[in-house]
PDB file of N, CA, C, O and CB in Angstrom:
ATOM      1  N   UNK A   1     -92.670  13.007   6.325  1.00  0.00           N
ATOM      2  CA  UNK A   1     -93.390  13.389   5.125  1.00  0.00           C
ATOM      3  C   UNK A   1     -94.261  14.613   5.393  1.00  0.00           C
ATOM      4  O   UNK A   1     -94.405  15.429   4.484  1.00  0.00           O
ATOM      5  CB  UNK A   1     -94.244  12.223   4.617  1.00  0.00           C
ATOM      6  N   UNK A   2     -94.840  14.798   6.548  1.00  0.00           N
ATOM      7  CA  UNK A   2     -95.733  16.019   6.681  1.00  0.00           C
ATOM      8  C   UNK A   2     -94.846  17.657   6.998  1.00  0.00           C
ATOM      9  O   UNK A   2     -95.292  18.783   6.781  1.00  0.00           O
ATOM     10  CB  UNK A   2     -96.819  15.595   8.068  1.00  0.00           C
ATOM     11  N   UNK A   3     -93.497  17.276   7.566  1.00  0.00           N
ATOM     12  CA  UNK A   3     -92.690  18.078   7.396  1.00  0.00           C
ATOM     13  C   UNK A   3     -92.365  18.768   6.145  1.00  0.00           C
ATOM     14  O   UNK A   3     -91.961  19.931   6.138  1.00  0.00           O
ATOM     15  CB  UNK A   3     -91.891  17.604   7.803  1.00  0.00           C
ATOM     16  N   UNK A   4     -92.538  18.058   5.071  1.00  0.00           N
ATOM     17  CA  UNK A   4     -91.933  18.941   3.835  1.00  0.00           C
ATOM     18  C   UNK A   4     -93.097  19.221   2.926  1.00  0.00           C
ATOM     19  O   UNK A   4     -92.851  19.594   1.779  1.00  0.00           O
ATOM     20  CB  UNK A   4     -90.694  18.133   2.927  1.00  0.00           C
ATOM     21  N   UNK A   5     -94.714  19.035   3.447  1.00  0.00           N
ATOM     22  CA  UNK A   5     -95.539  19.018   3.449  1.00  0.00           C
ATOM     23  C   UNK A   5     -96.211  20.549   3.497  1.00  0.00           C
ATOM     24  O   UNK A   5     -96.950  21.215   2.772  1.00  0.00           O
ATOM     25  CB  UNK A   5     -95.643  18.158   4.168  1.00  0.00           C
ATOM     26  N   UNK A   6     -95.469  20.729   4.868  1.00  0.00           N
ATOM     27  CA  UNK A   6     -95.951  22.173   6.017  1.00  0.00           C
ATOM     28  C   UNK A   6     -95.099  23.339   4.977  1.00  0.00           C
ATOM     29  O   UNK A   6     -95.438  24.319   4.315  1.00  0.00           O
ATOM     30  CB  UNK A   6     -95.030  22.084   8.277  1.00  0.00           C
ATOM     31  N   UNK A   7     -93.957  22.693   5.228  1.00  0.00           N
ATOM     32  CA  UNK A   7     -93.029  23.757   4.416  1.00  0.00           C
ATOM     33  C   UNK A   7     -93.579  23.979   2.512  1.00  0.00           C
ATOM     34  O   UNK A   7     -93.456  25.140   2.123  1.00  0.00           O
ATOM     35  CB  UNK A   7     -91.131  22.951   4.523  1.00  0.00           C
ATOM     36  N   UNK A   8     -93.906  23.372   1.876  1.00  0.00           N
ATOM     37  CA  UNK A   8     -94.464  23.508   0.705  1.00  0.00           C
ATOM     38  C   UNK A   8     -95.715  24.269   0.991  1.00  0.00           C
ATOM     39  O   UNK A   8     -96.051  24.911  -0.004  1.00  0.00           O
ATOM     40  CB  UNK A   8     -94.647  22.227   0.033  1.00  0.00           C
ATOM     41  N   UNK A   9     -96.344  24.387   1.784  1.00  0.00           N
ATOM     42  CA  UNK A   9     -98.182  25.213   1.984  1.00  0.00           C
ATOM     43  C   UNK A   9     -97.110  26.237   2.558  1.00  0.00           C
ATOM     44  O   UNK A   9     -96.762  27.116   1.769  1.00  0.00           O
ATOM     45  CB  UNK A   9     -99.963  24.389   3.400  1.00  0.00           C
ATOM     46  N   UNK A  10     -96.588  26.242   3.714  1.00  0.00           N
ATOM     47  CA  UNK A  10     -96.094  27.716   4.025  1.00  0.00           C
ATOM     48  C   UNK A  10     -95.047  28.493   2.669  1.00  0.00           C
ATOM     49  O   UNK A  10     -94.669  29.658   2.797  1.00  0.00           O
ATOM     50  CB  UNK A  10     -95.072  27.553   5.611  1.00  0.00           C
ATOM     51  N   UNK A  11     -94.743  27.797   1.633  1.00  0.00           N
ATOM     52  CA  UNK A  11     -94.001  28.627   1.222  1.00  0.00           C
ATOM     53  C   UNK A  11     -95.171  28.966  -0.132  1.00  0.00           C
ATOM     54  O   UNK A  11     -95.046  29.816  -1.013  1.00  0.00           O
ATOM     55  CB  UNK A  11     -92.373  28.050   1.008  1.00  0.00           C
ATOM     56  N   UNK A  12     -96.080  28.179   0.032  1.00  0.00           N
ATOM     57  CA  UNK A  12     -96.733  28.563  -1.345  1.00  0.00           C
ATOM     58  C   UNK A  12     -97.755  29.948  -1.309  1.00  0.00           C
ATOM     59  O   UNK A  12     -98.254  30.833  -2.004  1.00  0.00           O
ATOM     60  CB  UNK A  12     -97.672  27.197  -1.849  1.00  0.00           C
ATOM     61  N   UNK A  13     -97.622  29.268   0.405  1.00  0.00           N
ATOM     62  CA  UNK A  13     -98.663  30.950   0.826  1.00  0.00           C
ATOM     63  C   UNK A  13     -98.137  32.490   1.003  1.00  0.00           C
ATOM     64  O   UNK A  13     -98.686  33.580   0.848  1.00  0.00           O
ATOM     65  CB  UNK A  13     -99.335  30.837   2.419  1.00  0.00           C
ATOM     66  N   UNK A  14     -96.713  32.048   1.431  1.00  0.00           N
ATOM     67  CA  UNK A  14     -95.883  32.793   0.999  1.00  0.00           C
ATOM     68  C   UNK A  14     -95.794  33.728   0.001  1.00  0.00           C
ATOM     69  O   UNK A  14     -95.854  34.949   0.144  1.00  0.00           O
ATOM     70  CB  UNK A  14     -95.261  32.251   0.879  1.00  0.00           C
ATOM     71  N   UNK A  15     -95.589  32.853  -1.436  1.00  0.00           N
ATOM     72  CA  UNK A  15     -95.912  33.475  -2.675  1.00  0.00           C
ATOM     73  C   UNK A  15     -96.763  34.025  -2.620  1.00  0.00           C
ATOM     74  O   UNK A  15     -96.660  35.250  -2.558  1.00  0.00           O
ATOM     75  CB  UNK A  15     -96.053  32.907  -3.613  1.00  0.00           C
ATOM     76  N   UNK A  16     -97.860  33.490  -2.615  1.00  0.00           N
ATOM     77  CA  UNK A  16     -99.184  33.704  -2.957  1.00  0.00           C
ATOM     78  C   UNK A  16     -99.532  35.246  -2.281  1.00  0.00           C
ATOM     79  O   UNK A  16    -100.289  36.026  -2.858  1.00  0.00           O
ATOM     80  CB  UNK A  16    -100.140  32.403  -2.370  1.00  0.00           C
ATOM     81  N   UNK A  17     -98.971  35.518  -1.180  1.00  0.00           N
ATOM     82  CA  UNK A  17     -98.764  37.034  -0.939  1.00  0.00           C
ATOM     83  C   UNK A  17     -98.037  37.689  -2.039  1.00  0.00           C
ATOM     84  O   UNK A  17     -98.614  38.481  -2.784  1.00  0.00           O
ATOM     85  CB  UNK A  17     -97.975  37.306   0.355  1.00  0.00           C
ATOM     86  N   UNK A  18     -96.903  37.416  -2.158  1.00  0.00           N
ATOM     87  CA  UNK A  18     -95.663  38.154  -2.745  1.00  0.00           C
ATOM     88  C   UNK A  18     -96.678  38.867  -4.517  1.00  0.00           C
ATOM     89  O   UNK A  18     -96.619  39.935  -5.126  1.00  0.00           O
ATOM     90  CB  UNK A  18     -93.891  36.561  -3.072  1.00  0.00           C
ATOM     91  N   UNK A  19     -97.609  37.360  -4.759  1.00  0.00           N
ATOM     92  CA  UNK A  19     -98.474  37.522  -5.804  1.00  0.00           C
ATOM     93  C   UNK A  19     -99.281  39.092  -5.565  1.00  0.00           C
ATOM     94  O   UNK A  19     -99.375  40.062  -6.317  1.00  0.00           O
ATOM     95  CB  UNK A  19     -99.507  36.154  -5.812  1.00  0.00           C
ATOM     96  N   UNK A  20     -99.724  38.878  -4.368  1.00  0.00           N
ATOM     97  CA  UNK A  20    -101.193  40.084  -4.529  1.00  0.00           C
ATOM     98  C   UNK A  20    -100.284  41.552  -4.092  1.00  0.00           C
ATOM     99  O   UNK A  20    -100.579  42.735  -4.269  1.00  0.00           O
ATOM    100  CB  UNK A  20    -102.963  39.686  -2.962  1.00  0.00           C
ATOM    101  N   UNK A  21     -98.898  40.825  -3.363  1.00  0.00           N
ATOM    102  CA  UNK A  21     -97.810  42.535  -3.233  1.00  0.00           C
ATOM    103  C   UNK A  21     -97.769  43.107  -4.170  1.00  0.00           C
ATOM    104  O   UNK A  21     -97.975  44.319  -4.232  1.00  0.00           O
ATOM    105  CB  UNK A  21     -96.238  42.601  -2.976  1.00  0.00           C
ATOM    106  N   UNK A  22     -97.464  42.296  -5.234  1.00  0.00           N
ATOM    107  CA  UNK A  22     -96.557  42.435  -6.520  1.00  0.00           C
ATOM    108  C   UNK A  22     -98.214  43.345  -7.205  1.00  0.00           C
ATOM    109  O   UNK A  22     -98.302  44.534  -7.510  1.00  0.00           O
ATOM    110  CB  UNK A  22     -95.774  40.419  -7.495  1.00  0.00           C
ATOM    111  N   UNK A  23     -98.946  42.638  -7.246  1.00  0.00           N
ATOM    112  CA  UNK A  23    -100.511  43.311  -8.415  1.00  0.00           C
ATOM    113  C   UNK A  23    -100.691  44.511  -7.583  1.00  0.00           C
ATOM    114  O   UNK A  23    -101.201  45.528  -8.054  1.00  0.00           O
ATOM    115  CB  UNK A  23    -102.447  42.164  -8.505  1.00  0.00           C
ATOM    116  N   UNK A  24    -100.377  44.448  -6.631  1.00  0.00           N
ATOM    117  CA  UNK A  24    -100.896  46.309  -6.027  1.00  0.00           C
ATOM    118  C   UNK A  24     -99.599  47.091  -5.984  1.00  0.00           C
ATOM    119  O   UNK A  24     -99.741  48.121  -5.324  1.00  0.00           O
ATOM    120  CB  UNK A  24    -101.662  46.473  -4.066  1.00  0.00           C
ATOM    121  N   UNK A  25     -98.530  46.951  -6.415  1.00  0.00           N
ATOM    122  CA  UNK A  25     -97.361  47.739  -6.775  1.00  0.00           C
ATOM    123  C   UNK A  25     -97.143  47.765  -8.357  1.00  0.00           C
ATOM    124  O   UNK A  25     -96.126  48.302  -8.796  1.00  0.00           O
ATOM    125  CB  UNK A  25     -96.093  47.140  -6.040  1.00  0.00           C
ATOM    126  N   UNK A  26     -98.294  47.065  -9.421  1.00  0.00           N
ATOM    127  CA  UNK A  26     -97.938  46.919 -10.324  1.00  0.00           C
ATOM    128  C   UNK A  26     -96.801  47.077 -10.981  1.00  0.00           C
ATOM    129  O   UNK A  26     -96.271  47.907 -11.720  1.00  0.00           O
ATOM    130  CB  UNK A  26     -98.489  47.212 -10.610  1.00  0.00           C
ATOM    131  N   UNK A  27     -96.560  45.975 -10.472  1.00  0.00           N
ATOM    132  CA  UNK A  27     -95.396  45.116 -10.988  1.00  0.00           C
ATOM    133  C   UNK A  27     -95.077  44.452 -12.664  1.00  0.00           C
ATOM    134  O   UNK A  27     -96.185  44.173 -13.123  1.00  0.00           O
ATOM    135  CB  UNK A  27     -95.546  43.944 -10.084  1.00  0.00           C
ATOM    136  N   UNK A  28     -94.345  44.229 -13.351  1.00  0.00           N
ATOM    137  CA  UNK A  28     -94.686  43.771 -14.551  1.00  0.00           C
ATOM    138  C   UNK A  28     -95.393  42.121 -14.117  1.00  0.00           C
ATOM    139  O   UNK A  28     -95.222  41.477 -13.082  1.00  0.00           O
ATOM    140  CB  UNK A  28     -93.227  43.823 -15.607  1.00  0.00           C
ATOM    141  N   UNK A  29     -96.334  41.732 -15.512  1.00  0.00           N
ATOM    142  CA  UNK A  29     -97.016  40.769 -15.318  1.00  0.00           C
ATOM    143  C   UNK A  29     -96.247  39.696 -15.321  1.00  0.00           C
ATOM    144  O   UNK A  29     -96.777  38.688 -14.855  1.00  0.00           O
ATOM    145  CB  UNK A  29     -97.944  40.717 -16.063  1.00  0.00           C
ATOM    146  N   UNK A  30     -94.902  39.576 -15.794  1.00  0.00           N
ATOM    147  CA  UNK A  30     -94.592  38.411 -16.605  1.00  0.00           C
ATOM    148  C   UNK A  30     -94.078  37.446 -15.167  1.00  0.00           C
ATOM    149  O   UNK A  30     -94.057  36.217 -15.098  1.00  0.00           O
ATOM    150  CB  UNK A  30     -93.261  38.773 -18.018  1.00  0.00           C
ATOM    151  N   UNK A  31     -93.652  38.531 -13.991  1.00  0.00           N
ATOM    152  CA  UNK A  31     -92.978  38.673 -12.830  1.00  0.00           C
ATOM    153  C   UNK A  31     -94.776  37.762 -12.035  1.00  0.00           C
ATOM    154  O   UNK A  31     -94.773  36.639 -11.531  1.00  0.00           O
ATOM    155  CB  UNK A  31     -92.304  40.775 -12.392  1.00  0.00           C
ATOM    156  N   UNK A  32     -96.041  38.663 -12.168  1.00  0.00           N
ATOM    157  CA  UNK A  32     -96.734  38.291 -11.626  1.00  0.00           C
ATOM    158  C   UNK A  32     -96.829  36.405 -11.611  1.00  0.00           C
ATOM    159  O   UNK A  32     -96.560  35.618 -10.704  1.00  0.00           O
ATOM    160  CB  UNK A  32     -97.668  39.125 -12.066  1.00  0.00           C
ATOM    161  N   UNK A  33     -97.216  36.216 -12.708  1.00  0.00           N
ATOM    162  CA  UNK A  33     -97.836  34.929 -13.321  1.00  0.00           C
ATOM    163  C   UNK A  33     -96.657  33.962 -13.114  1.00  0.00           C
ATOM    164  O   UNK A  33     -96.824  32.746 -13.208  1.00  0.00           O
ATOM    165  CB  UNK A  33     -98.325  35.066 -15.014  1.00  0.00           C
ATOM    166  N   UNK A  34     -95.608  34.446 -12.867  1.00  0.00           N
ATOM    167  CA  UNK A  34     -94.315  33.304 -12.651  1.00  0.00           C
ATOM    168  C   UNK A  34     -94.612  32.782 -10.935  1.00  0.00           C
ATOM    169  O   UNK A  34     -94.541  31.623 -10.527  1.00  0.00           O
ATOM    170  CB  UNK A  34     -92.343  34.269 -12.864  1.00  0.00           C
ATOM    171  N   UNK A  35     -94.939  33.959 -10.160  1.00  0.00           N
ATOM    172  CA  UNK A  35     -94.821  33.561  -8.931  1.00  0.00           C
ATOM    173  C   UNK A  35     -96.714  32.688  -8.817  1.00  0.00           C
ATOM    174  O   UNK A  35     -97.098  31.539  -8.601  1.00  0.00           O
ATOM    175  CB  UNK A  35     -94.330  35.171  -7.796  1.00  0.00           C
ATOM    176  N   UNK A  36     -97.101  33.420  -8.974  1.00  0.00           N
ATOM    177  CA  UNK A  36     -98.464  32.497  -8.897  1.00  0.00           C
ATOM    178  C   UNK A  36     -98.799  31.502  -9.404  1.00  0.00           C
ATOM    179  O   UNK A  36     -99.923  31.045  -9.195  1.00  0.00           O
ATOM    180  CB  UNK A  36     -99.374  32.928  -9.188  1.00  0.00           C
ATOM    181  N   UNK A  37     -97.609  30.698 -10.480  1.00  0.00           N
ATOM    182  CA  UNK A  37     -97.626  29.581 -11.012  1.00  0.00           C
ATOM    183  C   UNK A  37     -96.662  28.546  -9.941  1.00  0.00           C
ATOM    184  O   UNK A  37     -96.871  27.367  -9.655  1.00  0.00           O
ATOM    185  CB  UNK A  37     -97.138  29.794 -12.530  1.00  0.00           C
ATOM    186  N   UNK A  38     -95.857  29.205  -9.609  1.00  0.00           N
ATOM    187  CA  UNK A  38     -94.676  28.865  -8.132  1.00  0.00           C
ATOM    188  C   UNK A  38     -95.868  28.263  -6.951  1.00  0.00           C
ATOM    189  O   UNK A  38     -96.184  27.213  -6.392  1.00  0.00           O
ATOM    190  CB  UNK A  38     -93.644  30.835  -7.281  1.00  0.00           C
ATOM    191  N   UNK A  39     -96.220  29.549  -7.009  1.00  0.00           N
ATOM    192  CA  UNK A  39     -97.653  29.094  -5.914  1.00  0.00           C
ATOM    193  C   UNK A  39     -98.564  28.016  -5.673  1.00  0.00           C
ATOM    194  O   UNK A  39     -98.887  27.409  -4.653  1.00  0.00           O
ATOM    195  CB  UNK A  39     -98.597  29.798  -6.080  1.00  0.00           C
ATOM    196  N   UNK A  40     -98.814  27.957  -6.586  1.00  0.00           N
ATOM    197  CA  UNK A  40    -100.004  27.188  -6.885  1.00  0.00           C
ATOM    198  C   UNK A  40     -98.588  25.686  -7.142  1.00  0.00           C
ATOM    199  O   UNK A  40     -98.545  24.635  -6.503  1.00  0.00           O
ATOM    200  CB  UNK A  40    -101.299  27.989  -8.591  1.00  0.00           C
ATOM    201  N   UNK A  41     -98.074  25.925  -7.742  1.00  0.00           N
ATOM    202  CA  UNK A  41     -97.316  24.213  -7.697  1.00  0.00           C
ATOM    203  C   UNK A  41     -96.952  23.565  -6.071  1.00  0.00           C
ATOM    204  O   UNK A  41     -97.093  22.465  -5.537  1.00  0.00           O
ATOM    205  CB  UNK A  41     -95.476  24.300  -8.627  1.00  0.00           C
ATOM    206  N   UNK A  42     -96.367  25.023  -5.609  1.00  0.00           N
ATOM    207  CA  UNK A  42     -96.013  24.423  -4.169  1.00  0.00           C
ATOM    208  C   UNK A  42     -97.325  24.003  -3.563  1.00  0.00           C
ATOM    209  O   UNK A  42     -97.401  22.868  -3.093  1.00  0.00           O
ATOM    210  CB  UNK A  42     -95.243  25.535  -3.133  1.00  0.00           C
ATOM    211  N   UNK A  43     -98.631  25.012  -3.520  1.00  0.00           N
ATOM    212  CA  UNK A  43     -99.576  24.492  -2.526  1.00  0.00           C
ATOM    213  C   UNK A  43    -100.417  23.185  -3.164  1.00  0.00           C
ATOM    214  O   UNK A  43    -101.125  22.635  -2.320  1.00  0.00           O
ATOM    215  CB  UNK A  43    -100.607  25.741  -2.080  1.00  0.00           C
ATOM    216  N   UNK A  44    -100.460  22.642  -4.394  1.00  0.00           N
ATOM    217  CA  UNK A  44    -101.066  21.886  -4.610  1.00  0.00           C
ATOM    218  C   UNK A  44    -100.253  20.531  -4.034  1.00  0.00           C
ATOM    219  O   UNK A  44    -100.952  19.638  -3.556  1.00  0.00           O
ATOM    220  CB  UNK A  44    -101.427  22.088  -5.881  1.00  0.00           C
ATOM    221  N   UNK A  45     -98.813  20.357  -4.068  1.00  0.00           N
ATOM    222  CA  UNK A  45     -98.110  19.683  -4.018  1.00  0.00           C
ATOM    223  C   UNK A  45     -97.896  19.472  -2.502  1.00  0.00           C
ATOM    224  O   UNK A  45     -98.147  18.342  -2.081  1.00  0.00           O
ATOM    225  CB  UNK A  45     -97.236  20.031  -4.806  1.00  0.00           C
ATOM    226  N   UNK A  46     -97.520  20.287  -1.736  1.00  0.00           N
ATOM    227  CA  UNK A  46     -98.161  20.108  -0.124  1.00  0.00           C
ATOM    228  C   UNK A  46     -99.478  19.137   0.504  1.00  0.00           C
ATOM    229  O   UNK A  46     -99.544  18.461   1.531  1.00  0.00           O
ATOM    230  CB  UNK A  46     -98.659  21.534   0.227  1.00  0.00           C
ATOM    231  N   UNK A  47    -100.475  19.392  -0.591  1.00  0.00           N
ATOM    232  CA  UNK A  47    -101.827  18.958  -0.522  1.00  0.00           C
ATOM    233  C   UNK A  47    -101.866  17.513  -0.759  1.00  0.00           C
ATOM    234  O   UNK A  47    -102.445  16.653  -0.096  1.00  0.00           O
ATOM    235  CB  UNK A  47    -102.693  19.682  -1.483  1.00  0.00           C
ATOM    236  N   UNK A  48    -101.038  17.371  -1.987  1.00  0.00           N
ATOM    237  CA  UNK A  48    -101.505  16.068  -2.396  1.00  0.00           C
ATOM    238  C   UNK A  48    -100.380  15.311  -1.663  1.00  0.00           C
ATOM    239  O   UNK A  48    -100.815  14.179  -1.449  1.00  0.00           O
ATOM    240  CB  UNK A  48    -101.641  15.807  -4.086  1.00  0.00           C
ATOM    241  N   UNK A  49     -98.929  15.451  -1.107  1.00  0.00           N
ATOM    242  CA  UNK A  49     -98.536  14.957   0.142  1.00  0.00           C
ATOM    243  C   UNK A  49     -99.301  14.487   1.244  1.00  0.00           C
ATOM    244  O   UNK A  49     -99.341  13.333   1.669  1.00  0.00           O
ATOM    245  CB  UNK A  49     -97.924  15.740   0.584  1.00  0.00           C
ATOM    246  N   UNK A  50     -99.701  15.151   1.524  1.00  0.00           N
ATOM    247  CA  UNK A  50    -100.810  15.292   3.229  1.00  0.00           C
ATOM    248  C   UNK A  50    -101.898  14.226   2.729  1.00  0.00           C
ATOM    249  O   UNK A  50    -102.446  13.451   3.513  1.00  0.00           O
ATOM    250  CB  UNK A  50    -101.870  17.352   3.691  1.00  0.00           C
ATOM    251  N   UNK A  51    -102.160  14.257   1.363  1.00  0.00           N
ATOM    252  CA  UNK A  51    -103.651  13.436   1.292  1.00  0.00           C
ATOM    253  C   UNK A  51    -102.402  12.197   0.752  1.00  0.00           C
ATOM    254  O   UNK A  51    -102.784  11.840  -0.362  1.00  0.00           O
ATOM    255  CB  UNK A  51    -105.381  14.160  -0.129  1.00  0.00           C
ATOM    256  N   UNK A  52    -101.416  11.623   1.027  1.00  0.00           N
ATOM    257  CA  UNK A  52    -101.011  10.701   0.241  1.00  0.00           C
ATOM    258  C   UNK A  52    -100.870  10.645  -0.984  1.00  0.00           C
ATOM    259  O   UNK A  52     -99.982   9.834  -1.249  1.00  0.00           O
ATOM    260  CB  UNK A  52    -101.490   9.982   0.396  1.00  0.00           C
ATOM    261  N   UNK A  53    -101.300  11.098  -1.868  1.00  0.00           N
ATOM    262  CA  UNK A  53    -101.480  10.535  -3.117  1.00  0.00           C
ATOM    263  C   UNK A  53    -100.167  10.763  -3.960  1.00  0.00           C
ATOM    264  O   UNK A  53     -99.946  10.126  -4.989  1.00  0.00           O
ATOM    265  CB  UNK A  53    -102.734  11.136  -3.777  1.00  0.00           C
ATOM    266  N   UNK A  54     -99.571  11.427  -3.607  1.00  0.00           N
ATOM    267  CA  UNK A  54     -97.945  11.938  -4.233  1.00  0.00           C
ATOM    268  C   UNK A  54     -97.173  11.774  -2.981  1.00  0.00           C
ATOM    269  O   UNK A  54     -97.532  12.334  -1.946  1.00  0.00           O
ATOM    270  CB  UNK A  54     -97.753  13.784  -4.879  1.00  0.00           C
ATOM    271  N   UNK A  55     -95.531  10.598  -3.081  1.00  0.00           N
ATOM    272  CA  UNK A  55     -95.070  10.340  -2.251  1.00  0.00           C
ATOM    273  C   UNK A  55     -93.389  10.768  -2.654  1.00  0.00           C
ATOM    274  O   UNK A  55     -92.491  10.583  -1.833  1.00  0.00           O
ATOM    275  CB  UNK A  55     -95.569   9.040  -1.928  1.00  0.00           C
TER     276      UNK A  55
END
């Protein structure tokens, strides 16, 4: 379980770059807000793995 855990935070952080690449190459927004919504699902979801509460 903490295996797919690691991989959900590493890929959300991932994004979460690709997010702040994308705003300093201004990028279109629609592109922005898709990946930082990606983001934020993977790293919350990593989180609440690790703390148990989502199995």
């Amino acid at each position: 379980m903490t295996g797919l855990s690691t991989i959900l935070i590493v890929v959300g952080l991932f994004l979460a770059g690709g997010v702040y690449s994308f705003s300093k190459q201004q990028m279109p927004k629609g592109l922005i807000v898709l990946l930082g919504i990606g983001s934020v699902m993977c790293l919350v979801a990593g989180v609440l793995r690790i703390q148990g509460i989502w199995e």
